[in-house]
NUZA-201335 format. One line per field, with one value per residue (C-alpha): x, z, y; residue number from 0; residue in one letter. Coordinates in steps of 0.25 Angstrom, whole numbers, plus 2048, in hexadecimal, padded with zeros to 3 digits. Each point is the difference from the previous one (the first is absolute). Last residue first. Example, Ala and Ser with C-alpha at 12.3 -4.5 7.8 and 13.67 -1.06 7.14 Angstrom:
BEGIN
px	c(837; 7FA) $
pz	c(81D; 802) $
py	c(7FC; 7F2) $
seq	c(1; 0) $
type	c(s; a) $
***
This chain:
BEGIN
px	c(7D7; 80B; 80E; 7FB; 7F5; 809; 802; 7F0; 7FD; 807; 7F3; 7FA; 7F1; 804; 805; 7F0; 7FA; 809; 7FD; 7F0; 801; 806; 7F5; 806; 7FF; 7F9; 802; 80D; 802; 804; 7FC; 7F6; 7FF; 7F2; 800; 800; 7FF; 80D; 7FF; 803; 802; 809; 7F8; 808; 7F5; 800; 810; 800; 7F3; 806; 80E; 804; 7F2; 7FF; 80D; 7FF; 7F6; 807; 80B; 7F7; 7FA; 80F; 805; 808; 7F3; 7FA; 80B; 805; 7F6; 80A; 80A; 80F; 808; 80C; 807; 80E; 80A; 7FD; 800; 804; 7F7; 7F6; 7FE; 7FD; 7F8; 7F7; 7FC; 807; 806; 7F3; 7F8; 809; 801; 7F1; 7FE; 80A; 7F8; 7F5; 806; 805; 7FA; 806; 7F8; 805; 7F2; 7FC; 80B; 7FE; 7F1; 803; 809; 7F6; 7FA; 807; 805; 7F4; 802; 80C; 802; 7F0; 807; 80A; 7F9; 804; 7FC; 805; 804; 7FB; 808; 7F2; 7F7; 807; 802; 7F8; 804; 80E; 7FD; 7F6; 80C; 80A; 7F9; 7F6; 80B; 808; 7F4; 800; 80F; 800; 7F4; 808; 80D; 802; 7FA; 801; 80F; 7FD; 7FC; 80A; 80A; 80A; 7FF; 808; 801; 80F; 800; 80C; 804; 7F2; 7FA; 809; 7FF; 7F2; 7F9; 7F9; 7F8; 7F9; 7F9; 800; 7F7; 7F6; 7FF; 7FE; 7F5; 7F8; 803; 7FB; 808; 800; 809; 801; 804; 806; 801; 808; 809; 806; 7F1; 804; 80B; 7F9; 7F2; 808; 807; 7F5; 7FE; 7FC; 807; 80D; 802; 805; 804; 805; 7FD; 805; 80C; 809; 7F4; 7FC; 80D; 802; 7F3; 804; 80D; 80A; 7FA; 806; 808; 7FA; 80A; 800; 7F0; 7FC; 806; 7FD; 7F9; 7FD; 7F6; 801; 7F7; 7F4; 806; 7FE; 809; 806; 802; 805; 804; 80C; 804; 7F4; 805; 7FC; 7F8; 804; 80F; 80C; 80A; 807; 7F7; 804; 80E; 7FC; 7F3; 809; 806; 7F2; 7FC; 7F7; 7FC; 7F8; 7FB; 7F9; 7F8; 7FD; 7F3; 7FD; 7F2; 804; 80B; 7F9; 7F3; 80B; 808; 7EF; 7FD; 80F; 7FD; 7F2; 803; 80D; 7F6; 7F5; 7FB; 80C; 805; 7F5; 800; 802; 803; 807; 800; 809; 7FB) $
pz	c(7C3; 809; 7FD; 7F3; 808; 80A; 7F9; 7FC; 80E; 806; 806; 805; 7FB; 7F5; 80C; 805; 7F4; 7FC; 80E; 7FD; 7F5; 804; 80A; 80D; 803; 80B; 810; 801; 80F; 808; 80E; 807; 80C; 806; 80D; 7FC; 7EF; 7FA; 7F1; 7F4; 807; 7F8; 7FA; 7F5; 7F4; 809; 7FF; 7F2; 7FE; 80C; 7FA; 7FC; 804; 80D; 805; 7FD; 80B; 80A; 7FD; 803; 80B; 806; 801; 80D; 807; 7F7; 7F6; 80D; 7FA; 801; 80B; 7FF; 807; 7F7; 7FB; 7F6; 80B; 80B; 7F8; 808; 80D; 7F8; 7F9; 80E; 804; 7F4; 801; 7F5; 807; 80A; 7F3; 7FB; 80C; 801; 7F2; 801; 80E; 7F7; 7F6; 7F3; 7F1; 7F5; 7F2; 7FF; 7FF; 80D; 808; 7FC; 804; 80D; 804; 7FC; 80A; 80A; 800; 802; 804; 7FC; 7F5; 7FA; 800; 7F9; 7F5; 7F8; 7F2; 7F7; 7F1; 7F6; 7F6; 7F8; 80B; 806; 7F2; 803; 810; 7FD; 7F7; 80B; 80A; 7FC; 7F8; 80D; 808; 7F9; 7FF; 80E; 802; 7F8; 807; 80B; 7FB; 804; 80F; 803; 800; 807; 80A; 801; 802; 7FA; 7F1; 7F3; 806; 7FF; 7F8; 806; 80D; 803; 7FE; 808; 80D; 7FF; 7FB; 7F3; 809; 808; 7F2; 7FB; 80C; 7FE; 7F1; 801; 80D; 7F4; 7F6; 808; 7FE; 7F6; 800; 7F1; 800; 7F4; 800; 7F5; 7FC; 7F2; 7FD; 806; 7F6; 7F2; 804; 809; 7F4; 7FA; 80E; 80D; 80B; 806; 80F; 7FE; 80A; 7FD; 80A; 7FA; 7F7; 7F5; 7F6; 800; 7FF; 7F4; 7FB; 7FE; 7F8; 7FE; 80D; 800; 80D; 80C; 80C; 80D; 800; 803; 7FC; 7F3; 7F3; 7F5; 7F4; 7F3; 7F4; 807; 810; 809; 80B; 809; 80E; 806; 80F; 806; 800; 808; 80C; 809; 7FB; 7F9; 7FF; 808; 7F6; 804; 7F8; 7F4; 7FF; 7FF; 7F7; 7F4; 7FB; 7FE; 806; 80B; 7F7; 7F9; 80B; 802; 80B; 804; 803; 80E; 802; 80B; 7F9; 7F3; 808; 80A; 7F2; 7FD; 80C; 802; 7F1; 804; 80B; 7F8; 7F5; 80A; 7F6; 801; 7F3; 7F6; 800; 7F9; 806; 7F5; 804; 7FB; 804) $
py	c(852; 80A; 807; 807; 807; 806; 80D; 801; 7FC; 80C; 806; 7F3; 7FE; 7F6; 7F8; 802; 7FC; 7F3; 7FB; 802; 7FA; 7F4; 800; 7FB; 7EF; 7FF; 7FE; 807; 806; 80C; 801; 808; 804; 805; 808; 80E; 7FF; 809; 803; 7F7; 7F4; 7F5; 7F6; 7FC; 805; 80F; 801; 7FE; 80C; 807; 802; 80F; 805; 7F9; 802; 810; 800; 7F8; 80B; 80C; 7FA; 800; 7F4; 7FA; 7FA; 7F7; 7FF; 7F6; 7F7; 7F4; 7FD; 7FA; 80A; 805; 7F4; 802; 806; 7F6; 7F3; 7F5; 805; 808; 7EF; 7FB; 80A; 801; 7F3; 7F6; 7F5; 7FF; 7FE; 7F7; 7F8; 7FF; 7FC; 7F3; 7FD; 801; 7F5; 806; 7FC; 808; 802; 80D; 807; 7F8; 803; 80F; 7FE; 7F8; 80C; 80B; 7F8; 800; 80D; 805; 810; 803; 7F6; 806; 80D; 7FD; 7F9; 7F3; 801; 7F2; 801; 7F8; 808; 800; 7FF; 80D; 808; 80C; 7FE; 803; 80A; 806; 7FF; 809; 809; 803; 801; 807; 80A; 801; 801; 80C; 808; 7FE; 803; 811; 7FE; 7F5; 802; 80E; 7F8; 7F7; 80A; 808; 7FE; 7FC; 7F2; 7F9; 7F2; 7F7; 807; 809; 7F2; 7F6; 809; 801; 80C; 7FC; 7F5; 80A; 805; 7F3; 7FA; 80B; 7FE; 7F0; 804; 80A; 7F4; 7F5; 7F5; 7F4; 7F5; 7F7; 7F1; 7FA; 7F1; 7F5; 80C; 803; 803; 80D; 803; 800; 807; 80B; 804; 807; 807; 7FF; 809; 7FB; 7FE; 7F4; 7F3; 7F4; 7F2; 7F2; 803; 7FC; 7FB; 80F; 805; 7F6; 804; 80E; 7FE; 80C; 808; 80E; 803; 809; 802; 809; 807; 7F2; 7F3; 7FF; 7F8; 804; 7FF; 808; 806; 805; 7FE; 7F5; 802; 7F7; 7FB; 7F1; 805; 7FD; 80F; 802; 7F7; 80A; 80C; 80E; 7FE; 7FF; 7F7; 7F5; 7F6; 80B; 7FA; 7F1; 802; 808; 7F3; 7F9; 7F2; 808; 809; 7F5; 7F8; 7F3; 7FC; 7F0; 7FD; 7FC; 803; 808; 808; 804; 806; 808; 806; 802; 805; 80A; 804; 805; 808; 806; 804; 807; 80A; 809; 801; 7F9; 7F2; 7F3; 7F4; 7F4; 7F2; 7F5; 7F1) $
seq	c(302; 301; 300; 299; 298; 297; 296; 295; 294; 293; 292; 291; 290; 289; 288; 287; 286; 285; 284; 283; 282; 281; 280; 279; 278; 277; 276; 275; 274; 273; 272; 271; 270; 269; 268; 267; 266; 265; 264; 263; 262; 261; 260; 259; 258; 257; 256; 255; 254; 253; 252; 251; 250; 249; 248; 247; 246; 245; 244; 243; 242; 241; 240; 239; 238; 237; 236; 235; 234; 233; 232; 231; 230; 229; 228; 227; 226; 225; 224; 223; 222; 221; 220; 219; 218; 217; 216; 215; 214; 213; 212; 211; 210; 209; 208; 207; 206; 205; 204; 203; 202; 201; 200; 199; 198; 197; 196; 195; 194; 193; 192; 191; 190; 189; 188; 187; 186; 185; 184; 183; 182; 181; 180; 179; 178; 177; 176; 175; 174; 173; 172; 171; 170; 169; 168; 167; 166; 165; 164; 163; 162; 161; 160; 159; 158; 157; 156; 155; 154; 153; 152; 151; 150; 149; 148; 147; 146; 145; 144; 143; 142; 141; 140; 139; 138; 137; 136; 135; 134; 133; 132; 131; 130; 129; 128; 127; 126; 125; 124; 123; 122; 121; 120; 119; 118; 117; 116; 115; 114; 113; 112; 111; 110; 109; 108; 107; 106; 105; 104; 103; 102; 101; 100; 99; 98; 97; 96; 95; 94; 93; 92; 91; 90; 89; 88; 87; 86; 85; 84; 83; 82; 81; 80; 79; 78; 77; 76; 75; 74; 73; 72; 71; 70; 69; 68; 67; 66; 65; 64; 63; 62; 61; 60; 59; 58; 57; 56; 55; 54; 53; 52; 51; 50; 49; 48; 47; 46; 45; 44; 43; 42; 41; 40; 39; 38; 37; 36; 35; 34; 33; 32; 31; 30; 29; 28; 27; 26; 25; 24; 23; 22; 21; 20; 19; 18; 17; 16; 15; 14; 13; 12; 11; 10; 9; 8; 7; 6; 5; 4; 3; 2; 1; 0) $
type	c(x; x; x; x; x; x; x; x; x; x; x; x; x; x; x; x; x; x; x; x; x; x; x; x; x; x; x; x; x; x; x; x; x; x; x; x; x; x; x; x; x; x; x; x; x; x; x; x; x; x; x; x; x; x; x; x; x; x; x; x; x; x; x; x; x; x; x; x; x; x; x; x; x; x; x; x; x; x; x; x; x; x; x; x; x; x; x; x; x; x; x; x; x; x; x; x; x; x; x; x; x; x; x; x; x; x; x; x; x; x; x; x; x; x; x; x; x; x; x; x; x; x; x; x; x; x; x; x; x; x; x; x; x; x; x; x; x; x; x; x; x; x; x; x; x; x; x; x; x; x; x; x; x; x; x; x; x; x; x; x; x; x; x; x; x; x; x; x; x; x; x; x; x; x; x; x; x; x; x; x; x; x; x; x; x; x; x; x; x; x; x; x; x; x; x; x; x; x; x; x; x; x; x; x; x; x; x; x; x; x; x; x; x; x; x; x; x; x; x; x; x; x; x; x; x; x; x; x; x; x; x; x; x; x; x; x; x; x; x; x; x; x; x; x; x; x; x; x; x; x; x; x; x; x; x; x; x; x; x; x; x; x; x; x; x; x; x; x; x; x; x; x; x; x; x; x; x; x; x; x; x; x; x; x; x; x; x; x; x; x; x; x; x; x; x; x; x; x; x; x; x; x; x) $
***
């Protein structure tokens, strides 16, 4: 089994490496590694980066013309043969946005599983994430605070989102591709568990899905990764937007955000998690990436 996790920056990735890396493990399938077999692996595993062990990790990028792989913000090399990277490891990781490409190099992967977070929590979380040690080191921010990061790449960030994930989600049944929510691992970790599990075809004990489950808390993963987790709660838009801001959300990416469930505006006492019940309109997808303000500058990248 290979597997590919897809994600925007700051949707959880780390979280859902560190389940499947823990998926992998308990079943006893043995895990491959390309960068660990390359040249560059045994300088940059000393190296103080985002999160620990990250040089280890199988990355790349999925580009119109090119994949890559790399290790961070330290190294990026061209991939001469796709399917040898693929065949060379058990869990990769991309942050890339769909395009033409995509449709060659996913299939490379027996499973592709997909996080999704709320884009107004995603925002929040890269606002304070653009201040970190390793952030001001390797990809400095033009501004002073979080705040005024919110500020200036708000409206930006939604519109990512949207593009990000209604391509994705345009060509799900497709690329077969598996959703698992954030939110959902926050707040029935079990659960979203036994769906993974399912979509993998993986079959644990519950003692199995226990230690996992314990493995993962936020806690235990703050402890090894101080400097990449912030504090691992949803809804936090709830109280740290302005009205303005929440407002701007639903214009940008209500219509994506509304067929996944995530609540528009605040109800006391109700909470609501995101879910996908139904297939989405392709239409309706098509519509609302159309609706970004830099679609036509995109549009060659996406199907």
């Amino acid at each position: 089994m290979n597997i590919l996790q897809i994600s925007a920056p700051k949707s959880g990735s780390y979280w859902l490496h560190t389940i499947l890396h823990q998926i992998l493990q308990k079943k006893d399938i043995p895990m491959k590694s390309f960068i660990q077999q390359q040249e560059i692996y045994q300088h940059a595993k000393n190296l103080e980066l985002s999160f620990k062990d990250q040089a280890a990790v199988d990355m790349m990028d999925i580009e119109q013309d090119d994949c890559y792989y790399r290790i961070s913000s330290v190294f990026r090399e061209k991939l001469p043969d796709p399917a040898a990277y693929a065949n060379s490891t058990s869990l990769a990781w991309t942050h890339s946005t769909l395009c033409t490409m995509s449709f060659d190099i996913l299939p490379l992967f027996t499973k592709r599983i997909c996080i999704v977070r709320d884009p107004r929590d995603r925002a929040l979380s890269a606002a304070k994430f653009a201040f970190t040690p390793y952030m001001k080191k390797h990809y400095p921010s033009p501004y002073s605070s979080p705040e005024e990061f919110i500020q200036n790449e708000y409206a930006n960030l939604l519109e990512r989102w949207v593009w990000f994930y209604g391509n994705y989600l345009l060509h799900k049944e497709e690329l077969d591709i598996h959703i698992v929510f954030y939110e959902r691992l926050l707040h029935d970790f079990p659960a979203e568990l036994k769906s993974l599990l399912n979509y993998l075809q993986v079959s644990l004990s519950e003692e199995q899905q226990k230690e996992i489950e314990e493995a993962v808390t936020f806690s235990n993963m703050k402890n090894k990764s101080p400097k990449h987790l912030n504090k691992g709660k949803f809804g936090k838009w709830m109280e740290q937007l302005s009205e303005e801001q929440k407002k701007l959300a639903i214009e940008k990416a209500g219509g994506l955000m509304q067929h996944l469930n995530y609540p528009l505006k605040i109800i006391e006492g109700q909470e609501k998690l995101p879910s996908l019940t139904s297939d989405i309109p392709q239409n309706k997808l098509k519509e609302m990436l159309q609706d970004i303000s830099w679609y036509e500058l995109y549009n060659s990248n996406s199907l």
